[in-house]
C-alpha positions as CSV (number, residue, x, y, z in Angstrom):
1,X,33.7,-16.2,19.1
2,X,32.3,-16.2,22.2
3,X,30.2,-12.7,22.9
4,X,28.4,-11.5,25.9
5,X,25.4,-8.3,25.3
6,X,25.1,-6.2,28.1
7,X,22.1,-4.0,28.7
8,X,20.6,-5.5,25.7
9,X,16.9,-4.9,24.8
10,X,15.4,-7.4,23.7
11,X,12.0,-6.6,21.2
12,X,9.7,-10.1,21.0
13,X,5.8,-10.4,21.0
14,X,4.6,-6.8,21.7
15,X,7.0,-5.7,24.2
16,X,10.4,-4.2,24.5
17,X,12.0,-5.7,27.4
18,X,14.3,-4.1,30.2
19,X,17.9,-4.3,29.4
20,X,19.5,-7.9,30.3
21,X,22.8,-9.8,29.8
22,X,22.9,-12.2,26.6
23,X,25.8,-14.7,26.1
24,X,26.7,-16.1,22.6
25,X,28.3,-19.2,22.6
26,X,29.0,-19.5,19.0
27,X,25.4,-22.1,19.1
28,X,23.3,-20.3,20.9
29,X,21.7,-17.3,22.8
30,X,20.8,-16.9,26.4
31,X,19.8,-15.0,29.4
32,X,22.4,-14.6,32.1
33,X,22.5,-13.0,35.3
34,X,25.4,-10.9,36.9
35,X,27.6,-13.3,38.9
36,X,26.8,-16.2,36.7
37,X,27.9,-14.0,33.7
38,X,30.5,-16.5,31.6
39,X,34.0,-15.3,30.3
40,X,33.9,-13.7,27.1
41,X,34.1,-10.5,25.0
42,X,31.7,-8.0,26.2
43,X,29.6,-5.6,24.4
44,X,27.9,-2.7,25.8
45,X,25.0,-2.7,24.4
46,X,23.2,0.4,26.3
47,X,20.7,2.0,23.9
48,X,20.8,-1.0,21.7
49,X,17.6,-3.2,20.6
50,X,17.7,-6.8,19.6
51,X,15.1,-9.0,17.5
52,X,15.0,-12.4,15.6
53,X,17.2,-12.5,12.9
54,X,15.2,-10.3,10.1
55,X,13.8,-11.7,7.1
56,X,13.3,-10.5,3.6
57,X,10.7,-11.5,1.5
58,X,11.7,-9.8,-1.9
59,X,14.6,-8.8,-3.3
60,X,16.7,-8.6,-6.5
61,X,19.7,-10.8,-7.8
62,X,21.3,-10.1,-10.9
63,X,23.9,-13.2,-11.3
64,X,24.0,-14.9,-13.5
65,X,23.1,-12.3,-16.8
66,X,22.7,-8.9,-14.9
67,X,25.5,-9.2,-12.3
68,X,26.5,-5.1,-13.4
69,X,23.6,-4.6,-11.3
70,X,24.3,-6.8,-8.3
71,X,26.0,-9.7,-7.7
72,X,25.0,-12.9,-5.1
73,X,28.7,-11.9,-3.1
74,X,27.2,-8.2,-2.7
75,X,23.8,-9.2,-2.5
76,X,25.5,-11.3,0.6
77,X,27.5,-8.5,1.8
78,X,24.3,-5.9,1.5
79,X,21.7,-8.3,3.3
80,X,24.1,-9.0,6.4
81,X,25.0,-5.7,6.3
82,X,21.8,-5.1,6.5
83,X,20.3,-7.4,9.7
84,X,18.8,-9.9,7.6
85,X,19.7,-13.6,7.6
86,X,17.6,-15.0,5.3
87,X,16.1,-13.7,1.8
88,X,13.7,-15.1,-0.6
89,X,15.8,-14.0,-4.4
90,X,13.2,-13.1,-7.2
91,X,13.9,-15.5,-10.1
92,X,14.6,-12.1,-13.0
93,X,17.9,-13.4,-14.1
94,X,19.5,-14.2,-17.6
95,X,18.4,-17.0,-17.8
96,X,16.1,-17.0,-15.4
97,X,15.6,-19.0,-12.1
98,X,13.7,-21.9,-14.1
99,X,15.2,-25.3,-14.4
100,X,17.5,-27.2,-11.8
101,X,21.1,-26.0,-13.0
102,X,19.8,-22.5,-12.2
103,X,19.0,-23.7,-8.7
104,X,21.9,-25.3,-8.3
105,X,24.4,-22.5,-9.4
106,X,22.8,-20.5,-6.8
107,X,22.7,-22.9,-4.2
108,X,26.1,-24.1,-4.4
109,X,27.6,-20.3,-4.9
110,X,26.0,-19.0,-1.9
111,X,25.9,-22.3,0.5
112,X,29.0,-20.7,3.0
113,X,27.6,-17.0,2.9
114,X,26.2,-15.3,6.0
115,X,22.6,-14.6,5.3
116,X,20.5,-18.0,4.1
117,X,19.3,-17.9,0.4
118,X,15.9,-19.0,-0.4
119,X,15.5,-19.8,-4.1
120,X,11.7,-18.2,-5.4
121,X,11.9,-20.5,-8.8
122,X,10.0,-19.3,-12.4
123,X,6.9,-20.9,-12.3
124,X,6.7,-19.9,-16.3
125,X,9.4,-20.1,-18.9
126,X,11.4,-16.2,-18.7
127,X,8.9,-15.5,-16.5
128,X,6.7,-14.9,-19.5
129,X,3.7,-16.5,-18.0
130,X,2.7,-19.2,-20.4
131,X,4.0,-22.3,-20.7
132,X,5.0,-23.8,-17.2
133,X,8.3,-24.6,-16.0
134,X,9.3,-28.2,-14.4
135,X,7.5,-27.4,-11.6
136,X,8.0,-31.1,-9.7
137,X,11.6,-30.9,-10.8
138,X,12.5,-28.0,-9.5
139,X,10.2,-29.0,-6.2
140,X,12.3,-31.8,-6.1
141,X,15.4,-30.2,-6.3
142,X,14.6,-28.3,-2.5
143,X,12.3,-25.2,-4.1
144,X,8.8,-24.6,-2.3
145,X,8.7,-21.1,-3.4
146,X,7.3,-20.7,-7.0
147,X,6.4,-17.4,-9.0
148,X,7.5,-15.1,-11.7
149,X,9.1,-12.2,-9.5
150,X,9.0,-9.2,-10.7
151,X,6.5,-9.8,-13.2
152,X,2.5,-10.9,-13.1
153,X,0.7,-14.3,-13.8
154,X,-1.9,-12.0,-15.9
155,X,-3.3,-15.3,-17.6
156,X,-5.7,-17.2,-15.6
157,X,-6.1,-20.4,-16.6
158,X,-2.0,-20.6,-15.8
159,X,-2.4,-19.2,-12.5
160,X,-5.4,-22.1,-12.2
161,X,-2.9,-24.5,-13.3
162,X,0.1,-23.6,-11.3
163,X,-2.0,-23.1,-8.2
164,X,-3.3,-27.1,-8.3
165,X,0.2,-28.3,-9.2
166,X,1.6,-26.8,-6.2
167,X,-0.9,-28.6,-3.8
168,X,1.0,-31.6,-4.7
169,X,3.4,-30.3,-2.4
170,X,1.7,-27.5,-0.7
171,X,4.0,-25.0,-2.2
172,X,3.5,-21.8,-2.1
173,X,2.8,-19.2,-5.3
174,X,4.2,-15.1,-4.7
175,X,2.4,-12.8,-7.1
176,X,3.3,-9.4,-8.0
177,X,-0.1,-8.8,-9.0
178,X,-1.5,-6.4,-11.6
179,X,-3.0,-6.3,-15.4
180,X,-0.4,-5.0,-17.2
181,X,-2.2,-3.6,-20.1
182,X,-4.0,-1.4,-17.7
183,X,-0.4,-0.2,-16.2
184,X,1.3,-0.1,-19.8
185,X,3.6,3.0,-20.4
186,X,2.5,3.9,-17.0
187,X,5.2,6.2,-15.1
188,X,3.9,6.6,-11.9
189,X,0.3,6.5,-9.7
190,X,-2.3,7.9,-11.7
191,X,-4.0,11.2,-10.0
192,X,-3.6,14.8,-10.1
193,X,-0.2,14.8,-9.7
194,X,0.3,12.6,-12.4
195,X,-1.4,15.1,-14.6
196,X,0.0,17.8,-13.2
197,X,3.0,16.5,-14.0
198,X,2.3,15.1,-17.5
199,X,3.3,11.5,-16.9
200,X,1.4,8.8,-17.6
201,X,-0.3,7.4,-14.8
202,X,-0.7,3.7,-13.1
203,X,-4.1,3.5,-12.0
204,X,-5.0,1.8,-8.9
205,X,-7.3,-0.4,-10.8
206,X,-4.6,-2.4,-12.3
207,X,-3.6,-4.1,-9.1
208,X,-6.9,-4.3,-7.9
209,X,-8.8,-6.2,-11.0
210,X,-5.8,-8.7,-11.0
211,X,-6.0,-9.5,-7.4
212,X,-10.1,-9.4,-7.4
213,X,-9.9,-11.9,-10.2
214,X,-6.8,-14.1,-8.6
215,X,-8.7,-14.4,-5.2
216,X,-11.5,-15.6,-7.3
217,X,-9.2,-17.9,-9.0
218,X,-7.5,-19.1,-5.8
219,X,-10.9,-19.6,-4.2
220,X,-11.9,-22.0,-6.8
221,X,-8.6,-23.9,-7.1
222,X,-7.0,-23.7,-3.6
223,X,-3.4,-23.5,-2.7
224,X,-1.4,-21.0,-1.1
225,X,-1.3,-17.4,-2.7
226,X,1.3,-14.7,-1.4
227,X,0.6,-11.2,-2.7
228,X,4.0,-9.3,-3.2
229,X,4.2,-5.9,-2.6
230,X,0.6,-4.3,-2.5
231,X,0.0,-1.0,-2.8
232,X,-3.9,-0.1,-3.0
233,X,-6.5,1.1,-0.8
234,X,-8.6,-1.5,-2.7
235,X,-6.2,-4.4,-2.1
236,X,-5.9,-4.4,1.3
237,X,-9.5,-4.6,1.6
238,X,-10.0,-7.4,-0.6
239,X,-7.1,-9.3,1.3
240,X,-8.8,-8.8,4.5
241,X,-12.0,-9.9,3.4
242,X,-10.3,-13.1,1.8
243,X,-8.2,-14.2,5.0
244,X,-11.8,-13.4,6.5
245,X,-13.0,-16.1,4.6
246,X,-10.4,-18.7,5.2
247,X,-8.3,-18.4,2.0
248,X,-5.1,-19.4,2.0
249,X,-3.7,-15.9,1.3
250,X,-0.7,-13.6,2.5
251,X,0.7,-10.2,1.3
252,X,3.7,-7.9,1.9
253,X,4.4,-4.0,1.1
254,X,7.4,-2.7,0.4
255,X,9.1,-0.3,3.1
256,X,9.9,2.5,1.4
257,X,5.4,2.0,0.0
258,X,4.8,3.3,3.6
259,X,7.5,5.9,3.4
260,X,6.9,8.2,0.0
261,X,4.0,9.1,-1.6
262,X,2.9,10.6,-5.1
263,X,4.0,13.8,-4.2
264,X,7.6,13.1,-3.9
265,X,7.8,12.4,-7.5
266,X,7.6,16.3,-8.5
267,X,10.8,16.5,-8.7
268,X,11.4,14.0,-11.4
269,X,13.8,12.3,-9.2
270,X,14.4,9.0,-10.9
271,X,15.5,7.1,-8.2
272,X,11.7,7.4,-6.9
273,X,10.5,5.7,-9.8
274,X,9.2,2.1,-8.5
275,X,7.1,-0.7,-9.3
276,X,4.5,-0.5,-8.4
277,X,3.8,3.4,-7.9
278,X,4.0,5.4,-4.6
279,X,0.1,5.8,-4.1
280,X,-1.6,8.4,-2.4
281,X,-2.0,9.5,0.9
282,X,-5.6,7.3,1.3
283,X,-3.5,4.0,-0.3
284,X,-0.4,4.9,2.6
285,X,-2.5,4.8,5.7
286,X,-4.7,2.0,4.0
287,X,-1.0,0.3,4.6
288,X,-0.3,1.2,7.5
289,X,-3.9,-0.2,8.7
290,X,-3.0,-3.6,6.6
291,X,-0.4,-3.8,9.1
292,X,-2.0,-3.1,12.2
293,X,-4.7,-5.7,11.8
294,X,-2.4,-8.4,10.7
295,X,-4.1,-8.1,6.7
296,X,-0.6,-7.4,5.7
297,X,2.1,-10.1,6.8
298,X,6.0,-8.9,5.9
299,X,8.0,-5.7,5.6
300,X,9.7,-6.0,2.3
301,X,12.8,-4.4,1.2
302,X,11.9,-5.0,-2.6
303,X,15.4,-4.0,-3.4
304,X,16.2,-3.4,-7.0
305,X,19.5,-2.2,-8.1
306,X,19.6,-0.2,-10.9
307,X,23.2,0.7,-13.2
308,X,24.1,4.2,-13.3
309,X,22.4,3.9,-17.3
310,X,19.3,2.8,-16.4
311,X,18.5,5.8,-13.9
312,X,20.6,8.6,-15.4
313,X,17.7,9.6,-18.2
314,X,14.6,11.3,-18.4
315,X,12.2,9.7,-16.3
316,X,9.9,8.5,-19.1
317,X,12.7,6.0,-20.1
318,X,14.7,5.1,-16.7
319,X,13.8,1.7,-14.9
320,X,11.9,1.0,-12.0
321,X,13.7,0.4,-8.4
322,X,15.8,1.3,-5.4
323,X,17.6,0.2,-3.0
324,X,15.9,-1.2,0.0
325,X,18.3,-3.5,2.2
326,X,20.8,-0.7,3.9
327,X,18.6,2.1,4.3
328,X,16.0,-0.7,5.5
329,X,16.3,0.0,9.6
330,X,16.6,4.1,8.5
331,X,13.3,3.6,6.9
332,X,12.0,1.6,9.7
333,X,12.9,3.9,12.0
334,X,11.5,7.1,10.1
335,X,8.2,4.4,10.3
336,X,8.2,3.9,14.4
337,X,6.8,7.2,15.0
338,X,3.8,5.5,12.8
339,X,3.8,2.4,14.6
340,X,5.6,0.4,17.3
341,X,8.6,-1.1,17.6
342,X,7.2,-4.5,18.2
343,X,4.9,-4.7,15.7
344,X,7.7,-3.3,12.7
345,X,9.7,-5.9,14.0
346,X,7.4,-8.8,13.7
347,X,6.9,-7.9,10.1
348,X,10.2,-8.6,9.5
349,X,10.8,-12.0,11.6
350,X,7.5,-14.3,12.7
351,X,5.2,-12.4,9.0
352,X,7.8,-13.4,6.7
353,X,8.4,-17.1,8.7
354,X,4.7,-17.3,8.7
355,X,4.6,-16.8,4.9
356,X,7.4,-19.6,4.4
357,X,5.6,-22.1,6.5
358,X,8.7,-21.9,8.9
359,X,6.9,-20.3,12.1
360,X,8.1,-24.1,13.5
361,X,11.8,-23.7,12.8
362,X,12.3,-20.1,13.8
363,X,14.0,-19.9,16.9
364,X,15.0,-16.5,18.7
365,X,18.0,-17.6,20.4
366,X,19.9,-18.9,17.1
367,X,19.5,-15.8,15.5
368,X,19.3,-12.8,16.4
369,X,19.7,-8.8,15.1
370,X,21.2,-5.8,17.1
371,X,20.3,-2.1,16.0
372,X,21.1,0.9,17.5
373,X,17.6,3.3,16.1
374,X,19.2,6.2,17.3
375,X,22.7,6.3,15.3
376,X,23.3,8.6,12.0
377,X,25.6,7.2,9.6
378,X,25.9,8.3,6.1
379,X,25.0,6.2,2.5
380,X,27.8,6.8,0.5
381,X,30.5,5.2,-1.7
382,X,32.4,4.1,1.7
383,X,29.3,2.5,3.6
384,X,27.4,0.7,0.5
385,X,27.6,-2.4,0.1
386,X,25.7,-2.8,-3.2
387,X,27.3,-2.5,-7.0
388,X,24.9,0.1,-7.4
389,X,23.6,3.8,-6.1
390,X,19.8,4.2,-7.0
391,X,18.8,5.5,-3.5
392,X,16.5,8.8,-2.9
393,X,19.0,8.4,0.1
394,X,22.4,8.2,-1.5
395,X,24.7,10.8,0.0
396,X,22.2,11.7,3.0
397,X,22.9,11.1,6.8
398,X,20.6,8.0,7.8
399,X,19.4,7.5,11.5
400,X,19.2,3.5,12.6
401,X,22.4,1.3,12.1
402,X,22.6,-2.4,12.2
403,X,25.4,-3.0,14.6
404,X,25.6,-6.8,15.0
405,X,24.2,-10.0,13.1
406,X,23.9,-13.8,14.3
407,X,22.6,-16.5,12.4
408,X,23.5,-19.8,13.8
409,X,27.3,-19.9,14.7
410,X,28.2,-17.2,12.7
411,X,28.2,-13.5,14.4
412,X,28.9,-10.4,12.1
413,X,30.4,-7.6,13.7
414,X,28.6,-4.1,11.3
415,X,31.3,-1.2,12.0
């Protein structure tokens, strides 16, 4: 399908450009002037922005074990849906992502869908963080991405271990970093709202001990170490001073991190119950600095489905998560009064690239995103995409709407 944008915007570097004509020739993108305009299906685009295709750096897939939750054909449906065409999948799964048949199930189920799958492999058996998977097996089977998703590689010598291994092949490790005998039972950021509201509380210290001692670990045995979702004050300093350095470091935050805070949790809304913790106000501009200074690499939609029972109880007992891939431009948008439009936008295209080692291969004009930031649309049973509901967002009116999607020959029309 041959497509020609008019009066598109196009947002690359750290500029918005003046609206232009695009053509889509079912290969590739480019700039066209009036009377040299091909034939083809127009699109008025006015009041529309366009990026690189978007990239997601973290988020859930329950098939094969947990497919209740979400499967890989409405994880598919939920990240094109959502603007993104490529997605790193944390390795949770029963079993989990950890020897080749895993990869390959994965690979060969979702080798036609839209958005591009990138396999994040267990580095430990069930993610357990002890004994090590087949880490050159699995390398050799196409995976460059290694960790234990949602879970931390708390002992060290393993992370020492796993971090030489993977210089074999200069893979790269993602760490969702924190002690977790310092976060046990822990509900939700430990402060005075925590007391206040007689939860148990998640102190900051428990992400930052375990990513002190991993940069010391890292500094000792080399590699390449990606922090996943930070969410400290504390962290973001020590991963500044570490890339100051000339470590081999990365790190992401989760959208909705920069979003909420601790104080949206007095209403014991379940849904608002993530890992790790909304922080305070200090840890949230922190963030937001992290991102202006380039200490902080990706946007993240950390999306977590949840079943109706695991959110439906009192909050002591319900499970961490929420959706993050269709309310992901709503949330960016709510962000841009915070920060440009340019610089969102590159957390979600050259940050995450970077991350991959992929800055080479990315090229603008073979993918490409289209977003209107100004259009309200409502997140309900007729618009999600998702086998679950655990939004703080479900049932509201949004404002941002993906409106078309490109990733190499295939275009995705989002009405």
């Amino acid at each position: 399908m041959a497509v020609l944008f008019k009066s598109l915007q196009l947002i690359k570097d750290d500029k918005i450009s003046a609206p232009a004509d695009y053509f889509f020739d079912n290969q590739s993108i480019r700039l066209v002037h009036g009377k040299d305009s091909p034939e083809a299906d127009q699109i008025d685009c006015t009041g529309l922005y366009a990026s690189k295709g978007w990239v997601d750096l973290k988020c859930f897939n329950g098939e094969p074990g947990l497919e209740h939750k979400e499967d890989l054909n409405s994880l598919n449906e939920s990240l094109s849906h959502s603007g993104f065409v490529k997605a790193v999948l944390l390795p949770n799964t029963l079993p989990s992502v950890q020897t080749k048949n895993e990869v390959s199930f994965i690979r060969n189920k979702s080798q036609n869908y839209f958005s591009d799958i990138v396999i994040q492999a267990s580095v430990t058996l069930n993610n357990q963080g002890e004994d090590l998977t087949e880490i050159l097996d699995l390398h050799h089977h196409g995976v460059n991405v290694f960790g234990d998703g949602l879970l931390p590689i708390s002992n060290s010598d393993r992370l020492m271990k796993i971090l030489q291994y993977l210089q074999k092949f200069d893979g790269i490790l993602f760490d969702h970093s924190y002690d977790p005998l310092l976060a046990i039972f822990g509900q939700m950021h430990e402060g005075n709202v925590s007391t206040r509201l007689g939860l148990k509380g998640i102190p900051s210290l428990a992400e930052e001990v375990a990513i002190q001692k991993n940069l010391e670990i890292l500094k000792y045995a080399g590699g390449n170490l990606h922090f996943q979702t930070i969410s400290t004050a504390g962290a973001v300093r020590m991963i500044r001073e570490a890339k100051s350095q000339g470590l081999s470091v990365t790190a992401d935050v989760s959208l909705y991190q920069l979003l909420f805070s601790e104080n949206d949790l007095v209403t014991f809304d379940t849904n608002m119950k993530v890992d790790p913790p909304f922080r305070g106000e200090i840890d949230r501009v922190a963030l937001i600095e992290g991102l202006i200074d380039g200490t902080i690499d990706a946007i993240v939609s950390n999306h977590r489905p949840q079943d109706m029972d695991a959110k439906h109880l009192e909050f002591d007992y319900a499970s961490h998560g929420m959706l993050g891939l269709q309310p992901f431009l709503a949330g960016l948008a709510k962000l841009s009064v915070e920060l440009p439009w340019p610089l969102l936008i590159s957390k979600v295209t050259s940050g995450p690239l970077k991350v991959l080692r992929e800055e080479a291969k990315a090229d603008f004009w073979t993918t490409m995103t289209v977003f209107d930031p100004q259009e309200k649309w409502v997140y309900d049973r007729n618009t999600n995409k998702s086998l679950s509901q655990n939004s703080p967002w479900w049932e509201n009116e949004l404002q941002g709407k993906v409106k078309y999607v490109i990733n190499g020959s295939k275009f995705l029309q989002c009405d």
